[in-house]
C-alpha positions as CSV (number, residue, x, y, z in Angstrom):
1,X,336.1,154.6,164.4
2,X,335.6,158.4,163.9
3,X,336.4,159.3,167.1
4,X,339.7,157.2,167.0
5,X,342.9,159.5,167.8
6,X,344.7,158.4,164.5
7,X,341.4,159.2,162.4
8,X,340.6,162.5,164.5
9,X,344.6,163.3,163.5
10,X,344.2,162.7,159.9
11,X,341.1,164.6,160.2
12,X,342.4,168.1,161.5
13,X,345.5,168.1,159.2
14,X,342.8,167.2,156.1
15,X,341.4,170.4,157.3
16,X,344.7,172.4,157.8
17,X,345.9,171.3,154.3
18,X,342.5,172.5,153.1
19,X,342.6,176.1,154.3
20,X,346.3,176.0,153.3
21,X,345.2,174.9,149.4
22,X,342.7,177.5,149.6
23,X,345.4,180.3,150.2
24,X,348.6,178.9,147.5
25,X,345.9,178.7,145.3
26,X,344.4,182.6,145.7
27,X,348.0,183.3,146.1
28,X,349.3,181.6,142.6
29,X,345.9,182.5,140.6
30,X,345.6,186.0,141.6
31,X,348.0,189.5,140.5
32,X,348.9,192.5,142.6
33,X,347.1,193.6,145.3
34,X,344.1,191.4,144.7
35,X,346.8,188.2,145.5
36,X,347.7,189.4,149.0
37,X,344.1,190.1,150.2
38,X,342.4,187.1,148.6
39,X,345.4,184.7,150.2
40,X,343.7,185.6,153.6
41,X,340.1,186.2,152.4
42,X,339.6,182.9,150.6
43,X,341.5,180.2,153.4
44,X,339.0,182.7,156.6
45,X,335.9,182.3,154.3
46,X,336.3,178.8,154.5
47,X,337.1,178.3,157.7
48,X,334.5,180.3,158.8
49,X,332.5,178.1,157.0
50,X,333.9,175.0,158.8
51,X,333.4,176.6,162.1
52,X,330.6,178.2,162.3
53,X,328.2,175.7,160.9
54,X,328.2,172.8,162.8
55,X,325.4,170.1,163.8
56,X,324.6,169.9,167.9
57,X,326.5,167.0,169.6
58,X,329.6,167.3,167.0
59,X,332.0,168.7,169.3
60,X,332.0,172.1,170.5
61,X,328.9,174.2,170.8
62,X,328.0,175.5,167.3
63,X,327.6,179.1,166.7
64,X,324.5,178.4,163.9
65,X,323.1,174.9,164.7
66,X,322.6,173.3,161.7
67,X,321.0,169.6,160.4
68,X,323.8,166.7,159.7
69,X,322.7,166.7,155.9
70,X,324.1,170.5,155.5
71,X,327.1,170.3,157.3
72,X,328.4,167.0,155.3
73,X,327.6,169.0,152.4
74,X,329.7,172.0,153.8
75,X,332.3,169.7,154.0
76,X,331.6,168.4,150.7
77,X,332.1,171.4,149.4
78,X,334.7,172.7,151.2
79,X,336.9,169.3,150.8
80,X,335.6,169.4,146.9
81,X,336.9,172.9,146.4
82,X,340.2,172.4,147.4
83,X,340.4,169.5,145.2
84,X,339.4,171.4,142.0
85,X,341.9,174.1,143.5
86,X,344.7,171.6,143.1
87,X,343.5,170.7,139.8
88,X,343.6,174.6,138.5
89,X,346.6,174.8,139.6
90,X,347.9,171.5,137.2
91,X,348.7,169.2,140.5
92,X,346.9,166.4,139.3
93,X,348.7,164.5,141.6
94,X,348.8,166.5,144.7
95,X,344.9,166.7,144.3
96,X,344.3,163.0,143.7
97,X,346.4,162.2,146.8
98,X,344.1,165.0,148.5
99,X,341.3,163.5,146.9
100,X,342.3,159.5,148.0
101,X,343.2,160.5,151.8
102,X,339.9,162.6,151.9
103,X,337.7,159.6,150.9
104,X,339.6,156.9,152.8
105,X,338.8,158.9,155.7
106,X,335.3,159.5,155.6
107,X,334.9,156.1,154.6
108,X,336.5,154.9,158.4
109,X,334.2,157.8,159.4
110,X,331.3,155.7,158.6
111,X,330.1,156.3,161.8
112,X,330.3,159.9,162.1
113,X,328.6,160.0,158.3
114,X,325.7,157.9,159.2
115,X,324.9,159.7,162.4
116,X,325.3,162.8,160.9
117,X,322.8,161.3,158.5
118,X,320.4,160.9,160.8
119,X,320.6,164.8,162.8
């Protein structure tokens, strides 16, 4: 089911809504100069994160191969930041629908988490 083009859609705008949290949030936490350079530093550190750490077999070829355990935890982390991002910011409700859509899909992921599992 991971690989379905409805899941794989849901997927890549989970990760676009992700890197844009990670910038309103830098953006509305931050003053002065620090606000305008952390608004690009934060939302590229993570996805440098996402894209350079990836397991062999999971799409493209990964720049630093890494084992399945560490790069669900990457996401983990990643997906788990934002949400405490929302939560800083007092959008309970933006982060729990964050939260919900990020779980339902890694639950149709099952797949994708138990072959991960298994790299």
């Amino acid at each position: 089911m991971s690989n379905h083009p409805l899941n794989l859609g849901v997927r890549f705008l989970l990760e676009l809504a992700m890197i844009a949290i990670f910038a309103y949030w830098a953006w509305n936490t931050f003053d002065d100069i620090s606000k305008y350079v952390l608004s690009i530093v934060v939302p590229l550190l993570g996805s440098l994160l996402w894209a350079i750490f990836k397991v062999e077999g999971d799409g493209a070829k990964p720049l630093v191969a890494v084992n399945g355990v560490i790069r669900l935890s990457i996401e983990c982390l990643l997906f788990s930041a934002a949400f405490l991002m929302l939560r800083s910011l007092q959008l309970q409700q933006l982060s729990m629908l964050f939260a919900t859509v990020t779980v339902v899909h890694y639950a149709v992921s099952y797949d994708r988490i138990k072959w991960l599992l298994k790299r």
